[in-house]
Z-matrix of the N, CA and C atoms (Angstrom, degrees):
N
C 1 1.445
C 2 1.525 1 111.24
N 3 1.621 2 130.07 1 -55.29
C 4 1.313 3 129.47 2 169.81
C 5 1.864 4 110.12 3 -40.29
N 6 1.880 5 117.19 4 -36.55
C 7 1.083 6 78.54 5 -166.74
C 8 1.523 7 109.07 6 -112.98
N 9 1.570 8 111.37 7 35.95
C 10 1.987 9 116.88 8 167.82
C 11 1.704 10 88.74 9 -94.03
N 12 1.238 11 153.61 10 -68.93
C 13 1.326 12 159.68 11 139.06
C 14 1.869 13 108.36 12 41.19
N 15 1.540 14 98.47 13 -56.13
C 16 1.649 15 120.34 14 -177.87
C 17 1.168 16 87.53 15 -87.94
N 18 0.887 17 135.13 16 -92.09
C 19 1.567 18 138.19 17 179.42
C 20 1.484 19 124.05 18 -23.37
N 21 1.317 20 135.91 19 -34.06
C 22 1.301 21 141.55 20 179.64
C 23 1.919 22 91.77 21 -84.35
N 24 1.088 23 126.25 22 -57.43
C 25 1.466 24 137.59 23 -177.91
C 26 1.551 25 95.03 24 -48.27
N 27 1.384 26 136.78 25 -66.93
C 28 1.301 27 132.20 26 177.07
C 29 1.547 28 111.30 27 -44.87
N 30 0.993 29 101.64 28 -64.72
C 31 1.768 30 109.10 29 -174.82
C 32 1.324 31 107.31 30 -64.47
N 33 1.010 32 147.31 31 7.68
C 34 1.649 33 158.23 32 147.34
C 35 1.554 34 120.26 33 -81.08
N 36 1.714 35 111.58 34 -46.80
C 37 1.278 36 109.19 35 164.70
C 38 1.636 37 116.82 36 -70.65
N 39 0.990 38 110.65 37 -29.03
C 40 1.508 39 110.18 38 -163.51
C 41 1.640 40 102.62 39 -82.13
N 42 1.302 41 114.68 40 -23.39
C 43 1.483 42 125.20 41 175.61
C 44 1.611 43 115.28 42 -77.24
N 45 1.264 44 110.75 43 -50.84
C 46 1.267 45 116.41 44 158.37
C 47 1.374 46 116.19 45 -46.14
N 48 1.714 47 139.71 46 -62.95
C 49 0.845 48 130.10 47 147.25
C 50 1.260 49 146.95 48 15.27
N 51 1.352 50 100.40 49 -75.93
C 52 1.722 51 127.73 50 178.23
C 53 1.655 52 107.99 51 -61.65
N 54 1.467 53 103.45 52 -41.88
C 55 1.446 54 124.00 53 -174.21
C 56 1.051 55 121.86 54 -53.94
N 57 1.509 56 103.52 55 -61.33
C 58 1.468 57 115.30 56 169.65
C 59 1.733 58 125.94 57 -60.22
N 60 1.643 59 96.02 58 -34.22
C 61 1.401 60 99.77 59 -177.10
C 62 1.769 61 122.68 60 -68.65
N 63 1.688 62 110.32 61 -5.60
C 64 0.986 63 128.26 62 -179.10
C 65 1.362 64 120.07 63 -102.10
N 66 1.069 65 105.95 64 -11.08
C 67 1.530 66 102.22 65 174.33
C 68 1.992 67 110.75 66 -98.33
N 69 1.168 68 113.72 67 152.20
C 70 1.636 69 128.02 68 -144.20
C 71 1.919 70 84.60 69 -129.15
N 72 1.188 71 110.37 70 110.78
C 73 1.553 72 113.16 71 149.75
C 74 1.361 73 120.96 72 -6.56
N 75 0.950 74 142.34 73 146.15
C 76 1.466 75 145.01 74 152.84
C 77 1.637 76 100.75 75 -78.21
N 78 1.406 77 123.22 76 132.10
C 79 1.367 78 148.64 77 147.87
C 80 1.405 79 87.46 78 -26.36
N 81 1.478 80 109.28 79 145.40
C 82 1.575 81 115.89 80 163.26
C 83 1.388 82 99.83 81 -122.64
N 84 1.277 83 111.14 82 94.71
C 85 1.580 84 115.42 83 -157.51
C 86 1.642 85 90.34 84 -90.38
N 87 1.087 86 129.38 85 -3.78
C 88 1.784 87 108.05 86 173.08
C 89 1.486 88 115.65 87 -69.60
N 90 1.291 89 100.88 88 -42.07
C 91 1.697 90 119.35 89 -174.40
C 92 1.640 91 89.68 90 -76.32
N 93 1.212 92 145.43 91 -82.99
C 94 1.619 93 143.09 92 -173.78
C 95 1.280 94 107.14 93 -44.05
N 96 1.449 95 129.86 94 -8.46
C 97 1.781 96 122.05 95 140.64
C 98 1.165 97 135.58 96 -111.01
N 99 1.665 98 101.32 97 39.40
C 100 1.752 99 105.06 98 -167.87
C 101 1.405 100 83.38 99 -89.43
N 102 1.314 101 131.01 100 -172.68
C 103 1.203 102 162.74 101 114.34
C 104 1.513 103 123.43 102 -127.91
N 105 1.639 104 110.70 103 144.56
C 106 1.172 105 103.88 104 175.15
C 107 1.643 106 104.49 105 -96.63
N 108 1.119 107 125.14 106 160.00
C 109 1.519 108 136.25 107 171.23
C 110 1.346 109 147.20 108 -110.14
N 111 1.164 110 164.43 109 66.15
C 112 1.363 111 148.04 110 -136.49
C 113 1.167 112 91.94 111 -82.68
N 114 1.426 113 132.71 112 155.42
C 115 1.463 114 159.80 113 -173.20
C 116 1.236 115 114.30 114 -138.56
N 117 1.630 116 121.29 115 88.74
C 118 1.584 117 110.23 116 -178.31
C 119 1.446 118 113.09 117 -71.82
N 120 1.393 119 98.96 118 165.39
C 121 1.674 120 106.47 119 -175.93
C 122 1.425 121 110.43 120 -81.34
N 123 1.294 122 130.81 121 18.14
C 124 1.932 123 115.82 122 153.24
C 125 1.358 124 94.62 123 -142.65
N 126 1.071 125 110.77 124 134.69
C 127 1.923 126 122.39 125 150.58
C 128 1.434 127 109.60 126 -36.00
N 129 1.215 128 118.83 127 177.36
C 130 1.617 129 130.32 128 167.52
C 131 1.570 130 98.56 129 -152.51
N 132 1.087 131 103.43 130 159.48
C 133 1.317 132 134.70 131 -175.96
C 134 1.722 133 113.60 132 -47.15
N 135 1.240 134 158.78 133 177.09
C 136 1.299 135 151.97 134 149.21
C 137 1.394 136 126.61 135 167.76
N 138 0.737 137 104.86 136 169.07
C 139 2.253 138 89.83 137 -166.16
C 140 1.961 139 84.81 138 -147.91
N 141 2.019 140 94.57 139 125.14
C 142 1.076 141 117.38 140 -172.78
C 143 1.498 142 87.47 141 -111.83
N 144 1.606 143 117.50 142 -121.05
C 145 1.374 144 104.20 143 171.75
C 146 1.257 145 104.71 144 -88.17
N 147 1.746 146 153.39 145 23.42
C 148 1.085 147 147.76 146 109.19
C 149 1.127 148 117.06 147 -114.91
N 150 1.923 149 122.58 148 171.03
C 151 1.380 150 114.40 149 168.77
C 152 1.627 151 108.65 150 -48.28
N 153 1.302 152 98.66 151 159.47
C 154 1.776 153 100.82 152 178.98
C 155 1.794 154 103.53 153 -162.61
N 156 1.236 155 119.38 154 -172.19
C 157 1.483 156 125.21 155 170.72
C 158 1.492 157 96.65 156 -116.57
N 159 1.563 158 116.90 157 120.92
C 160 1.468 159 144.61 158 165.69
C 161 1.544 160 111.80 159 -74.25
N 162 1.577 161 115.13 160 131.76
C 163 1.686 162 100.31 161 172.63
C 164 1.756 163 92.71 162 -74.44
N 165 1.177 164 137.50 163 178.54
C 166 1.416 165 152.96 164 -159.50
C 167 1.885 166 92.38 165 -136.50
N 168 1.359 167 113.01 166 112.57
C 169 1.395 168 113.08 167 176.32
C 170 1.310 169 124.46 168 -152.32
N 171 1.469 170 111.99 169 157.30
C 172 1.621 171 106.82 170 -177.21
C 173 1.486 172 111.52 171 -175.43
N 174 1.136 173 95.99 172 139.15
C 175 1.567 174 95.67 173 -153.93
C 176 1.762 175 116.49 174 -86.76
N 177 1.144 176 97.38 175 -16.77
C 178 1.865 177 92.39 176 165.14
C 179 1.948 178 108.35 177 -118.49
N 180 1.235 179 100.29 178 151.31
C 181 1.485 180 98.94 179 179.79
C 182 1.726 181 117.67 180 -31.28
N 183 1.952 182 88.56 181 -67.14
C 184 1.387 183 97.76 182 -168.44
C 185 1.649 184 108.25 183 -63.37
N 186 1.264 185 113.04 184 17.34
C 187 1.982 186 95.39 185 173.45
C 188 1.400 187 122.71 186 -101.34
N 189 0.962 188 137.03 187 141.38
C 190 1.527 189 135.10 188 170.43
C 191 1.223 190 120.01 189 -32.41
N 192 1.412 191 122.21 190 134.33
C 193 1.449 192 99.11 191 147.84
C 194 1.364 193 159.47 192 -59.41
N 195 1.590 194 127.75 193 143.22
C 196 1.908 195 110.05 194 -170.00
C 197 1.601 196 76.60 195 -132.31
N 198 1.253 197 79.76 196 150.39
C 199 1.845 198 108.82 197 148.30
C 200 1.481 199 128.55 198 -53.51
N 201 1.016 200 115.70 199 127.74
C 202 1.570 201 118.48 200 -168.68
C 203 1.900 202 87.93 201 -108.63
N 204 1.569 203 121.16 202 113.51
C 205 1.186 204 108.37 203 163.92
C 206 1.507 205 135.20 204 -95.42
N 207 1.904 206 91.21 205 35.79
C 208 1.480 207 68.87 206 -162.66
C 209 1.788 208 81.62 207 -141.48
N 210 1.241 209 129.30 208 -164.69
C 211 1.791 210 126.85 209 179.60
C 212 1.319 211 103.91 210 -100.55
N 213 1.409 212 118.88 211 150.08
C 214 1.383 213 122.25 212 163.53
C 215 1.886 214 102.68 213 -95.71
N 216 1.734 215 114.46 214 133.01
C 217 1.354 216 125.32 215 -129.64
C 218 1.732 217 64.67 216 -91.49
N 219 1.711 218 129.75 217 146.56
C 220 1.515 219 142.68 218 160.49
C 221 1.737 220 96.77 219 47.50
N 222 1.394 221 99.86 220 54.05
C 223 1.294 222 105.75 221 157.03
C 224 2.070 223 97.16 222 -139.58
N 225 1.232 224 105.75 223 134.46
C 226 1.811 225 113.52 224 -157.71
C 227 2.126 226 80.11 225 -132.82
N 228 1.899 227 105.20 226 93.57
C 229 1.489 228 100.28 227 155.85
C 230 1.370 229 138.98 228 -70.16
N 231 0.969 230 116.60 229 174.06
C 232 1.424 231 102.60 230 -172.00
C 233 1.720 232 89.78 231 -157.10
N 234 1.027 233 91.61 232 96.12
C 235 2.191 234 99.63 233 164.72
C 236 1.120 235 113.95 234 -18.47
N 237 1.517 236 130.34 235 146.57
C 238 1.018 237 132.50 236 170.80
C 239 1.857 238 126.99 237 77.57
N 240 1.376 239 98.07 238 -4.06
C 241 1.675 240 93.95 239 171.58
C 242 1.524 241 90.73 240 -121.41
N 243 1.680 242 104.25 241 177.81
C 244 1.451 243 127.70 242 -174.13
C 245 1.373 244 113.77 243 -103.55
N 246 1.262 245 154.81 244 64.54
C 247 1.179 246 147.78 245 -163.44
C 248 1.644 247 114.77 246 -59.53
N 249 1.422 248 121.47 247 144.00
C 250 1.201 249 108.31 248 135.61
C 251 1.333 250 113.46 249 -148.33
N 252 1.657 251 97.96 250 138.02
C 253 1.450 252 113.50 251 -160.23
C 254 1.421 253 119.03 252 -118.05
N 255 1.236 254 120.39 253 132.42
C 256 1.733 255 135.25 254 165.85
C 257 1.300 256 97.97 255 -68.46
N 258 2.029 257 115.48 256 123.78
C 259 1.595 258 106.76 257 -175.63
C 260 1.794 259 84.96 258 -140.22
N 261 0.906 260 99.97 259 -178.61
C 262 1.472 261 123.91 260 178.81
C 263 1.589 262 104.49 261 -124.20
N 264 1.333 263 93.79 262 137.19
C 265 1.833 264 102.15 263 166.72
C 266 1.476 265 112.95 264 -111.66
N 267 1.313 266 111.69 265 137.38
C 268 1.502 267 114.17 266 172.48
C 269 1.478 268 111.43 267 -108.94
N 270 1.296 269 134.97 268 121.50
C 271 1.904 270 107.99 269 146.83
C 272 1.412 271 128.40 270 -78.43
N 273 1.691 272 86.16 271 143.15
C 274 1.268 273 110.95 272 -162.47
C 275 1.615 274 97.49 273 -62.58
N 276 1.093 275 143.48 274 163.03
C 277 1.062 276 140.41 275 145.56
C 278 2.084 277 115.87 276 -101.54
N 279 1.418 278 112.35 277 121.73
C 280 1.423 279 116.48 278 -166.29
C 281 1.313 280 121.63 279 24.53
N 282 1.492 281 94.64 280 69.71
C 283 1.643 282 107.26 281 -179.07
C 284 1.437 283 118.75 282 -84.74
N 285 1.369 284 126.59 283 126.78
C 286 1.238 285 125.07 284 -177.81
C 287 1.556 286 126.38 285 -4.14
N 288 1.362 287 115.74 286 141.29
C 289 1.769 288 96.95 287 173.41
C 290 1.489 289 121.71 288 -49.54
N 291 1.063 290 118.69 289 -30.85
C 292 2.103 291 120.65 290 -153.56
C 293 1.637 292 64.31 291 -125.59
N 294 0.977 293 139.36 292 96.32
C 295 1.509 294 147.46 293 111.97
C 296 0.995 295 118.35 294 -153.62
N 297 1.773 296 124.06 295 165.93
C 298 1.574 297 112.90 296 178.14
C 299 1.605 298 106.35 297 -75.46
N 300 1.521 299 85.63 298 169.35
C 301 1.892 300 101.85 299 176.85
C 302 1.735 301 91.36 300 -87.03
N 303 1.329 302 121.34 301 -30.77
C 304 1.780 303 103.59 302 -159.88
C 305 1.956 304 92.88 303 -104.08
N 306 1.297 305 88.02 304 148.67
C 307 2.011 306 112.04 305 177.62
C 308 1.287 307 102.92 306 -99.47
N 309 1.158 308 132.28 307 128.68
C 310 1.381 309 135.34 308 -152.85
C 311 2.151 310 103.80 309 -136.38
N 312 1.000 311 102.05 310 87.03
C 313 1.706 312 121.47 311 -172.39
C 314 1.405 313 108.49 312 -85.39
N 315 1.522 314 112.81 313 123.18
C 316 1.965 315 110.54 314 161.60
C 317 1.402 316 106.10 315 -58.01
N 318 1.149 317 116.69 316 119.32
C 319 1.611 318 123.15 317 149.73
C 320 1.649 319 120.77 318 -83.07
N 321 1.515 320 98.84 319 -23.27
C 322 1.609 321 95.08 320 -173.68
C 323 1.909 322 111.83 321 172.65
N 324 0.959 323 122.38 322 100.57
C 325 1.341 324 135.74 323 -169.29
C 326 1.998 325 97.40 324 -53.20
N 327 0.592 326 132.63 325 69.57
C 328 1.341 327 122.08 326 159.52
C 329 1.673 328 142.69 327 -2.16
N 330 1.542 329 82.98 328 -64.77
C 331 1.373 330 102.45 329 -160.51
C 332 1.292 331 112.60 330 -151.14
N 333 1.097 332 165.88 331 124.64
C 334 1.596 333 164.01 332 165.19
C 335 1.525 334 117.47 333 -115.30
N 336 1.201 335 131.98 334 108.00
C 337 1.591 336 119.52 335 -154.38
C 338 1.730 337 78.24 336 -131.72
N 339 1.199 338 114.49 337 145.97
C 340 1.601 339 133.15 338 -178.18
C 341 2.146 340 93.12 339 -86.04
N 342 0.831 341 98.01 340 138.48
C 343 1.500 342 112.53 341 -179.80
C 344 1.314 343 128.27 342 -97.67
């Protein structure tokens, strides 16, 4: 009996072991669909399937601005300030032809600077 005791204790760690070594993190898919955003303070002009007003965005300082054609979902602009926003991306699944494939959600207003 003293010596299954050592033996059952080994064969438990070493099983545990294996166990653990097999299991893989879960994806933290909130953060691997954040993006952050800059939001300039005026729209510009742009024609989606009609002319329309584009928010103007880009996600590191040094990048140009592009047209965003589509809304960021509980995000409410307001002319004249600078946003920058923590968003979430979704894919669309078989999203209309003339719409985007990605869903674009406020996670968290950042920053709002008057322009």
């Amino acid at each position: 009996m003293k010596n299954i005791i050592p033996f059952l204790k080994r064969t438990l760690f070493i099983s545990s072991l294996f166990v653990l070594s097999q299991c893989k993190p879960m994806p933290n898919s909130s953060s691997a669909n954040e993006k952050t955003f800059i939001i300039a303070s005026q729209t510009a002009d742009c024609t989606g399937v009609a002319p329309m007003k584009c928010l103007q965005v880009k996600e590191k300082e040094s990048d140009n601005w592009e047209n965003l054609y589509t809304n960021i979902e509980g995000f409410t602009y307001e002319p004249g300030f600078e946003y920058v926003l923590k968003v979430k991306t979704e894919k669309i699944e078989n999203p209309p032809m003339d719409a985007s494939s990605i869903r674009y959600i406020l996670v968290k207003e950042v920053s709002k600077t008057k322009k």
